[in-house]
PLY file of the C-alpha trace (Angstrom):
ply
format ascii 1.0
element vertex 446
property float x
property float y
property float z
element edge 445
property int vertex1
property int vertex2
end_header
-7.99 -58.81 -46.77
-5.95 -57.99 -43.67
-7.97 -55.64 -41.34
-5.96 -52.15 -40.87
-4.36 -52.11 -37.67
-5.80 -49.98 -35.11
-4.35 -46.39 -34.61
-1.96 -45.84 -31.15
-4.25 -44.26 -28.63
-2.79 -40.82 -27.72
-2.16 -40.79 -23.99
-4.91 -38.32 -22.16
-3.42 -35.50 -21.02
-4.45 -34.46 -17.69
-5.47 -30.54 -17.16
-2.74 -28.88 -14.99
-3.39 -29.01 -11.04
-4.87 -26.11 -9.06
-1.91 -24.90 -6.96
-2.31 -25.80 -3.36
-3.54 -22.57 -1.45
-1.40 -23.93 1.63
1.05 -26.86 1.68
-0.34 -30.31 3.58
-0.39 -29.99 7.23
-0.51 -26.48 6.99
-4.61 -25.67 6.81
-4.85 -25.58 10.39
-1.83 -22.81 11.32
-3.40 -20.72 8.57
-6.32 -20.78 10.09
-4.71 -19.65 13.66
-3.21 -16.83 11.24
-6.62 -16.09 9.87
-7.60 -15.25 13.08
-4.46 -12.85 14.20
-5.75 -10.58 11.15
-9.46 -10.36 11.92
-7.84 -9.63 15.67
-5.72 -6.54 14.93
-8.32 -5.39 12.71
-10.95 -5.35 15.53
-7.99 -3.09 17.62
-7.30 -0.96 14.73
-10.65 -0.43 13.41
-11.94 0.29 17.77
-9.52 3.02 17.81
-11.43 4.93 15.14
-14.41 5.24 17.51
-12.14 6.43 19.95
-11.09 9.59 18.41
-14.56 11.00 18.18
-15.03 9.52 21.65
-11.90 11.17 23.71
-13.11 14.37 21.86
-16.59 14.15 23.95
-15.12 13.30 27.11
-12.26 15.61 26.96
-13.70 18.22 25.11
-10.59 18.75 23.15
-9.73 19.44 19.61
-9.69 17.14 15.96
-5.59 17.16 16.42
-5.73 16.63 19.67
-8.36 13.71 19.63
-6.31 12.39 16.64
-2.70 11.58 18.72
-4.87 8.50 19.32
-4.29 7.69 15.61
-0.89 9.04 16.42
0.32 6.67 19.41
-1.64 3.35 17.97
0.70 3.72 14.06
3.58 5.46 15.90
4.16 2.29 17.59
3.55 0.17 14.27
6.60 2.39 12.88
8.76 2.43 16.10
8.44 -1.68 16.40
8.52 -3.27 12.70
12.33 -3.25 12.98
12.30 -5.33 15.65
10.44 -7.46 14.68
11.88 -8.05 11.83
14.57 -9.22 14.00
12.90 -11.66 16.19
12.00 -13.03 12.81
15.50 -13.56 11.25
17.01 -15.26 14.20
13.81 -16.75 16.13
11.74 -17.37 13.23
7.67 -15.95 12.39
6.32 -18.49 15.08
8.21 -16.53 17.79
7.20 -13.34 16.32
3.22 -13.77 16.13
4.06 -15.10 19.52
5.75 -12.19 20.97
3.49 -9.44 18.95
0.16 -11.71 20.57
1.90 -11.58 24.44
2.74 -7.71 23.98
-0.62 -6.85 22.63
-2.75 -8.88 25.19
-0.53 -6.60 27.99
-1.71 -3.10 25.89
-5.38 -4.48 26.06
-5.16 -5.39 29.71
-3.73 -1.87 30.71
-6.51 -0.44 29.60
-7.95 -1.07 33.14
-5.36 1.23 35.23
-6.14 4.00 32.44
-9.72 3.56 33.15
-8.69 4.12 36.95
-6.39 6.95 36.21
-8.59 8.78 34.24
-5.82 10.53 32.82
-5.88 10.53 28.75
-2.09 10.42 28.34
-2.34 6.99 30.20
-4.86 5.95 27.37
-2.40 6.69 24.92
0.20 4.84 26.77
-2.04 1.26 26.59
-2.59 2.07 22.71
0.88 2.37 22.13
1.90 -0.89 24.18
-1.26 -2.60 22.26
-0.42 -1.20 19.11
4.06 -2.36 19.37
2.36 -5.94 19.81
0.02 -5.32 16.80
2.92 -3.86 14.75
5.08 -7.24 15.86
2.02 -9.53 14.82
1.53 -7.87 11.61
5.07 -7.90 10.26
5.88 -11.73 11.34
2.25 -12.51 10.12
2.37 -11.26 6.30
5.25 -12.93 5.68
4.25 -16.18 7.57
1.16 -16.58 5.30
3.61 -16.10 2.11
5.93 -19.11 3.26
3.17 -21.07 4.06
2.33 -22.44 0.53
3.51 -22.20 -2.98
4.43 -19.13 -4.50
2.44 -19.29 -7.18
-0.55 -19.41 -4.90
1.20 -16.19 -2.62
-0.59 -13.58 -3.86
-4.19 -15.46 -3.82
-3.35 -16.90 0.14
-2.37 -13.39 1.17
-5.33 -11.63 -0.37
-7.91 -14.07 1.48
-5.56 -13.79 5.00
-6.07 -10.00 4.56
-9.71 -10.68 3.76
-10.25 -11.10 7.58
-8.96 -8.27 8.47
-12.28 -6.04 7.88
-14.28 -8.84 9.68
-12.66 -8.07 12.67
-12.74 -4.18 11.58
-16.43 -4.76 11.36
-16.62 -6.53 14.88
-14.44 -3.51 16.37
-16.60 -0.48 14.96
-19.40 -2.31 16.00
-18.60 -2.89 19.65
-17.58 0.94 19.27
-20.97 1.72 17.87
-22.99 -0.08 20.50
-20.91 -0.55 23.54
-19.91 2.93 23.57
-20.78 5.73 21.21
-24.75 5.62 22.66
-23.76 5.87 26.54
-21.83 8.40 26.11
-22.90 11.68 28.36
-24.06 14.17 26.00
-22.68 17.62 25.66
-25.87 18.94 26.10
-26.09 17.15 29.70
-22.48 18.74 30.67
-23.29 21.74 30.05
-25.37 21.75 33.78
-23.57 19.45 35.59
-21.29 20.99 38.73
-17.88 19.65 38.94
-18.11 16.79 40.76
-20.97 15.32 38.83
-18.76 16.10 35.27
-15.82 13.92 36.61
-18.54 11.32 37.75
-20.13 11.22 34.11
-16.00 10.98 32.78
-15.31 8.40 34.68
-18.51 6.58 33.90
-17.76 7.04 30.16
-14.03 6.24 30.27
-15.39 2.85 31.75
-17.15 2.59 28.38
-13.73 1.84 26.81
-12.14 -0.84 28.93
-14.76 -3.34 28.01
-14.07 -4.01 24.21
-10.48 -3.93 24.42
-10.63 -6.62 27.73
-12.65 -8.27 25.16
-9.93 -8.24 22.52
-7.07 -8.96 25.41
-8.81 -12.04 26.05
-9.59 -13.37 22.44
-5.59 -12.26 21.58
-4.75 -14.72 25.08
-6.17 -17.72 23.44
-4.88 -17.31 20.01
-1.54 -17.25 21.83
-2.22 -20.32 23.38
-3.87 -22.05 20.34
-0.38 -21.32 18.58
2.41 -22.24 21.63
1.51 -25.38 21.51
1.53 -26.37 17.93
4.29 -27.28 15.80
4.69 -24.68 13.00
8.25 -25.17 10.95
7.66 -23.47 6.85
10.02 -24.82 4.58
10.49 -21.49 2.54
11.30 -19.80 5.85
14.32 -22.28 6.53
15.40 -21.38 2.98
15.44 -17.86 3.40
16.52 -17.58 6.58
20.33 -19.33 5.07
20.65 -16.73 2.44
20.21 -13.96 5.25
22.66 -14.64 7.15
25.23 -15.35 4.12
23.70 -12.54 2.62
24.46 -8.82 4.25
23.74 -5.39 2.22
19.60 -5.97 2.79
18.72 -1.90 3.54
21.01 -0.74 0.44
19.53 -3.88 -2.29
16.08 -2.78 -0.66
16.89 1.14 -1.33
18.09 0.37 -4.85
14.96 -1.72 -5.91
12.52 1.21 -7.29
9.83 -0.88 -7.42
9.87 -1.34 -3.59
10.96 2.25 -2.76
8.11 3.39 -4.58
5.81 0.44 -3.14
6.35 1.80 0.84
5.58 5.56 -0.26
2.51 4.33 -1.39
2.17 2.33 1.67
3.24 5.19 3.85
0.00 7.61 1.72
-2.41 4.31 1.49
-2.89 3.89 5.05
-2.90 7.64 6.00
-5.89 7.70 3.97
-7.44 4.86 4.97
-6.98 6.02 8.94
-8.06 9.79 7.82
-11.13 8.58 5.93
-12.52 6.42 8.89
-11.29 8.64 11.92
-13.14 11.32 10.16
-16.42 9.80 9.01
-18.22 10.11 12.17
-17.13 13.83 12.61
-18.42 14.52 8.78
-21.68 12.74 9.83
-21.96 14.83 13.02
-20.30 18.40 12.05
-21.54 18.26 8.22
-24.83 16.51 8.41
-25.77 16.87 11.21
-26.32 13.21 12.33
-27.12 12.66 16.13
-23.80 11.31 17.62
-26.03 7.92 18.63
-26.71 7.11 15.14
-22.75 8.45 13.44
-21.39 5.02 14.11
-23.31 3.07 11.68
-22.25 5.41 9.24
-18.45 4.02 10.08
-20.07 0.64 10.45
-21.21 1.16 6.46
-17.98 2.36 5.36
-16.50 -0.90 7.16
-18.89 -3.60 5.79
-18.26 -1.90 1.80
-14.91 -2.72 2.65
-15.12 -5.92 3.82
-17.70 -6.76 1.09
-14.92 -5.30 -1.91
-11.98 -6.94 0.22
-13.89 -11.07 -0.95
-14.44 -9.01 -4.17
-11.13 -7.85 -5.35
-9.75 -11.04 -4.20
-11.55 -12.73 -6.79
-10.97 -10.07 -9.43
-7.03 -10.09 -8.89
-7.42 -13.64 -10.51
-8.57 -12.23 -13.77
-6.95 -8.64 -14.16
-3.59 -7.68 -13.21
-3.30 -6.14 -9.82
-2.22 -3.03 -10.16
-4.59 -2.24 -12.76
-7.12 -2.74 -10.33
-5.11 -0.88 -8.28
-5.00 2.21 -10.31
-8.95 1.87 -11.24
-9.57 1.75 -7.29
-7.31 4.58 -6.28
-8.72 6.99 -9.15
-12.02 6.48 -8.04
-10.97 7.13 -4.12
-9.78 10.12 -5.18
-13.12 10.96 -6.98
-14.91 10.14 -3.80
-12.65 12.43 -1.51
-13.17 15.07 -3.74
-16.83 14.96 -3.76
-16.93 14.70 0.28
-15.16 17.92 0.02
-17.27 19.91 -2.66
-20.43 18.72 -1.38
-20.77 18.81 2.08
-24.22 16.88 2.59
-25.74 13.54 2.79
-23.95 12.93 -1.15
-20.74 13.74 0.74
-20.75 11.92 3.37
-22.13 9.12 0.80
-18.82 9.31 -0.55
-16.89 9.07 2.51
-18.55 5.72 2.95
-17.61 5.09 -0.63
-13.79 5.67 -0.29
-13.78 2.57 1.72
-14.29 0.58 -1.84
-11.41 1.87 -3.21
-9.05 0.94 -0.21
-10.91 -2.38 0.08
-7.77 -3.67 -2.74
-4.91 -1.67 -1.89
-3.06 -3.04 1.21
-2.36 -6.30 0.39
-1.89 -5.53 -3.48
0.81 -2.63 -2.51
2.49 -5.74 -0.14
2.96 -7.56 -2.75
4.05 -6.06 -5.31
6.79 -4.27 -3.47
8.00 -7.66 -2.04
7.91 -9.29 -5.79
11.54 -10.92 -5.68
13.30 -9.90 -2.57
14.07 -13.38 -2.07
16.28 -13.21 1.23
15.48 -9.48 1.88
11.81 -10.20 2.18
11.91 -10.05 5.94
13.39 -6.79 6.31
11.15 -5.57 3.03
8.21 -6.95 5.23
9.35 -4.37 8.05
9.70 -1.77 5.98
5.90 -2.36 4.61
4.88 -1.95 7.93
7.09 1.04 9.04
5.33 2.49 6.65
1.95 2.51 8.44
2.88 5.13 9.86
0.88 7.07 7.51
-1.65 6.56 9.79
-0.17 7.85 12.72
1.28 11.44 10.51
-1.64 11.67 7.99
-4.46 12.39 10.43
-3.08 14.73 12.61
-2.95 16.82 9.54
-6.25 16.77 8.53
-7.28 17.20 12.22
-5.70 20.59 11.56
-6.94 21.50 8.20
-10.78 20.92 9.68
-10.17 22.92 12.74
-8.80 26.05 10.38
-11.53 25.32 7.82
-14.09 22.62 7.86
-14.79 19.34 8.26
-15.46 18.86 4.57
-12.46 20.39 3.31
-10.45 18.22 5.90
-11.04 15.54 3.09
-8.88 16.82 0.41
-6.05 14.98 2.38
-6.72 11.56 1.84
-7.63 12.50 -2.14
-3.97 13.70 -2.24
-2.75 10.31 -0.95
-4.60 8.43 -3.39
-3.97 10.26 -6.05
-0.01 9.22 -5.56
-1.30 5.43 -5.17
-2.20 5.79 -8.51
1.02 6.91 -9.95
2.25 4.08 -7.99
0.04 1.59 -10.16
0.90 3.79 -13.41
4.71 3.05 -12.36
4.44 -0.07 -12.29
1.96 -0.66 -15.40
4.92 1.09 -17.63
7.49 -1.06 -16.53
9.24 -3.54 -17.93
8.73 -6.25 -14.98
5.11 -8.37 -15.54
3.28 -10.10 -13.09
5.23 -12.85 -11.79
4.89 -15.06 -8.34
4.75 -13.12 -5.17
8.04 -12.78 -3.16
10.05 -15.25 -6.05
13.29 -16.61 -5.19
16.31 -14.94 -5.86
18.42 -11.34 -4.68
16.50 -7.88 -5.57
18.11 -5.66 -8.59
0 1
1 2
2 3
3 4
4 5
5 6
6 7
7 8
8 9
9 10
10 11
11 12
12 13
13 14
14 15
15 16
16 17
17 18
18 19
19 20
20 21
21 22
22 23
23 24
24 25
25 26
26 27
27 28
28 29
29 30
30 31
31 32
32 33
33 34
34 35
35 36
36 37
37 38
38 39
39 40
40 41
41 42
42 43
43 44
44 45
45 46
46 47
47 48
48 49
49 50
50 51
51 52
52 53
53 54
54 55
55 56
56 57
57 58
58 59
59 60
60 61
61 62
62 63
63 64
64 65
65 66
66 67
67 68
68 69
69 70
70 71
71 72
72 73
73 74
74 75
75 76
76 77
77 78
78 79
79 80
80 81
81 82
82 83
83 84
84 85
85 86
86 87
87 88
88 89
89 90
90 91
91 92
92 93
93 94
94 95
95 96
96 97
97 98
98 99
99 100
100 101
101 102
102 103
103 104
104 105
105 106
106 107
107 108
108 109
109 110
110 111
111 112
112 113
113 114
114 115
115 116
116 117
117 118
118 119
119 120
120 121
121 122
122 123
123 124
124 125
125 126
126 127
127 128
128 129
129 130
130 131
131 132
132 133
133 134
134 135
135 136
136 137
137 138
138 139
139 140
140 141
141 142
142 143
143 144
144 145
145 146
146 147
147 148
148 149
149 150
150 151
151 152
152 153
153 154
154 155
155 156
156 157
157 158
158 159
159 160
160 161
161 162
162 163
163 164
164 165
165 166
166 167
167 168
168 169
169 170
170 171
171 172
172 173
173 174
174 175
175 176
176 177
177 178
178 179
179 180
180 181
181 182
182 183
183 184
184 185
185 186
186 187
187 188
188 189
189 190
190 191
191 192
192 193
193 194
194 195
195 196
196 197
197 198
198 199
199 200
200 201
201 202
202 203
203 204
204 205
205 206
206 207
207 208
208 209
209 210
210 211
211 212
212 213
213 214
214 215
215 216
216 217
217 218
218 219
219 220
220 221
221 222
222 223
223 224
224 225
225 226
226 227
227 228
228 229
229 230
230 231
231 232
232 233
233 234
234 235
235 236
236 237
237 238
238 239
239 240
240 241
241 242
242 243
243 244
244 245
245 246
246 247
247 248
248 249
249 250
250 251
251 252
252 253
253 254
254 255
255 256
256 257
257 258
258 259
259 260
260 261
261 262
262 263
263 264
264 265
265 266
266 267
267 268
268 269
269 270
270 271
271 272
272 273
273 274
274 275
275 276
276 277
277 278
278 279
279 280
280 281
281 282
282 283
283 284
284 285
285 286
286 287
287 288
288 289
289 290
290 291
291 292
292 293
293 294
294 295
295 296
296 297
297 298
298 299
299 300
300 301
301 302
302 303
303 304
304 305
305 306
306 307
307 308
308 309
309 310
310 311
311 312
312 313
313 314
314 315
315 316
316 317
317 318
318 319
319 320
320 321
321 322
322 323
323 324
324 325
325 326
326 327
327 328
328 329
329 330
330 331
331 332
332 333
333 334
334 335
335 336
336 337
337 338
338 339
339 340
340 341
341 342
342 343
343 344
344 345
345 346
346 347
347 348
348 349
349 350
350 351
351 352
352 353
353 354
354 355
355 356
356 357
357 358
358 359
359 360
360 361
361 362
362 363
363 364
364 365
365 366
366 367
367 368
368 369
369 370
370 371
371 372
372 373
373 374
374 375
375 376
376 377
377 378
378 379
379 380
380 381
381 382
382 383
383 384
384 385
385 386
386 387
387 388
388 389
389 390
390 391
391 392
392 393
393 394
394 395
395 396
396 397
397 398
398 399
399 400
400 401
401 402
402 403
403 404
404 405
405 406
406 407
407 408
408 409
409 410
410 411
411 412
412 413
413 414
414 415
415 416
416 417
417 418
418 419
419 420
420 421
421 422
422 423
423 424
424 425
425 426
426 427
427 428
428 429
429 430
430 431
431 432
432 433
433 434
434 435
435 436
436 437
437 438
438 439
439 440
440 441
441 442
442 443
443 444
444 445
């Protein structure tokens, strides 16, 4: 009896491939670009201290103290164009470049302000510091994007941004230790003659050059670390064709609601993000009544929550859709805001620490899912991203105001306002027809 012939053997099919998180070669300039966002964050994050600090050493107001806020994200709005740009004709390489030179000359003229003693000079090094920042962050964004495969966008920009709060931490903490506890105390000024209160200013403005000679330095040999490596992205060649066949960007940009939407909430994200951390050591110090030696680890809390939520989300947005974590993070900031402002006690300022949770998500998610298919616009959508930090610089002035006409408490009913329109934002974009599809994709905006 013939034996039955054996059956065909099915050919194994292999599980689909992880998408590479960078493309080959590339693991090293990421790296370089890890580092630019854990930089600007330790700048950004600094100039928080600083608003509660120029208040003691000036003795000025909340608004006044917050045109710090106002000069470092006015120069975010006033350069993004630009740089968008360099970046169209030079390419991103030129632009970190540039943003890293002009911010390591901000950092380093923070020694004739020290000199000058003269707080409009202060403002003039944040600005010059904060153009470079504002160059850095809209060539760097982008620069991650093209440097792998789309698919993998969303995941490579979430981890970039990731950094961003470690060097947040790292500037708060410098803030909190290098300068918040040397700081003359009021109570001291209140005897000293004339000549002894300029003394103690000058001693204190000296306070501040430190950490940001500190950060000029470390921004010096990123800049280095970069010039002389060979950085070419293939998606940036590709796009950088269809620009200049491709004219109309600002009116395909204004049409695309999804975008238009996406820099509003932007625009309110960031103001409260730059109102809840200016503010936190003035609610721990004017509400609570914590000593102004121990206020900064209060920011310092609010800071590592973030940076702890920031690894968190980015694991989440592989499981849920993004801006459904978006809207569940933005409802419960504005829960948080509103208790800072109906309790006004350690539960409060509990909850100011707590809004830092929420935010933890929304940057980078907001990025992308304004820049979901600009395709050759995504440069000049990239600008317009980071024009619209000027929240930051409009937002807290305002709430400066509202807590020297009321109090400090009530000052937090502005950044529960901007949330709340975050989380339209997310409900927009949850009732639309447009899914979840790979960050930045190929092709001209509708």
């Amino acid at each position: 009896m013939a034996r039955p012939s054996a059956l065909p053997q099915q050919p194994e099919v292999s599980p689909p491939r992880k998408p590479a998180l960078v493309y080959p070669g590339f693991a090293v300039p990421f790296v370089l670009l890890i580092a630019c966002f854990a930089a600007w964050g330790s700048a950004a994050n600094l100039t928080d201290v600083l608003v509660g600090v120029f208040r003691q050493i000036f003795t000025m107001s909340n608004f006044q103290s917050a045109l710090v806020q106002f000069a470092y994200y006015g120069a975010y709005f006033a350069l993004a164009i630009p740089a968008a740009l360099i970046n169209r004709r030079y390419g991103y390489k030129t632009g970190v470049l540039t943003g890293l030179g002009l911010a390591t000359v901000g950092g380093l003229l923070f020694i004739p302000a020290s000199q000058l003693l003269a707080y409009g000079f202060f403002l003039v090094a944040l600005f010059v510091l904060a153009a470079g920042l504002s160059i850095l962050e809209t060539s760097a964004n982008p620069f991650v994007i093209a440097m792998g495969p789309e698919i993998s966008a969303t995941q490579r920009l979430n981890l970039a941004q990731a950094f961003n709060p470690v060097g947040a931490n790292i500037g708060v903490l410098l803030g909190a230790v290098l300068i918040l506890p040397r700081i003359t105390p009021e109570s001291e000024k209140e005897s000293m003659t004339a000549g002894e209160l300029a003394r103690a200013q000058e001693q204190d403005l000296s306070l501040v050059l430190g950490p940001y000679l500190g950060i000029a330095c470390a921004l010096a040999l990123i800049w280095l670390l970069i010039a002389f490596r060979k950085i070419s992205t293939p998606d940036e060649h590709a796009h950088f064709g269809l620009e200049q066949a491709s004219g109309g960007a600002m009116s395909r940009l204004w049409r695309n609601r999804h975008y238009r939407f996406g820099v509003v909430a932007q625009f309110l994200n960031v103001g409260a993000q730059v109102c809840a951390w200016s503010f936190t050591i003035q609610y721990a110090q004017d509400v609570v009544g914590v000593s102004p030696s121990n206020s900064g680890w209060y920011l310092q809390a609010s800071l590592i929550v973030f940076l702890v939520a920031r690894f968190v989300m980015t694991y989440l947005l592989g499981i849920f859709r993004p801006t459904k974590l978006l809207f569940a993070m933005a409802a419960l900031g504005v829960v948080f805001s509103l208790l800072a402002v109906v309790s006004p006690n350690m539960l409060g300022l509990l909850a100011v620490v707590g809004i830092s949770l929420s935010l933890s998500l929304m940057f980078p998610t907001i990025y992308g899912v304004a820049l979901q298919g600009l395709g050759p616009d995504t440069k000049f959508g990239a600008a317009g991203l980071v024009m619209a930090i000027l929240g930051g610089a409009l937002l807290p002035p305002v709430q400066g105001l509202i807590m020297d006409s009321a109090d400090t408490n009530v000052g937090f009913i502005v950044p529960a306002a901007c949330l709340a329109v975050v989380a339209a934002y997310a409900v927009f974009d949850l009732r639309s027809s447009r899914h979840g599809g790979p960050l930045v994709a190929e092709g001209t905006a509708h």
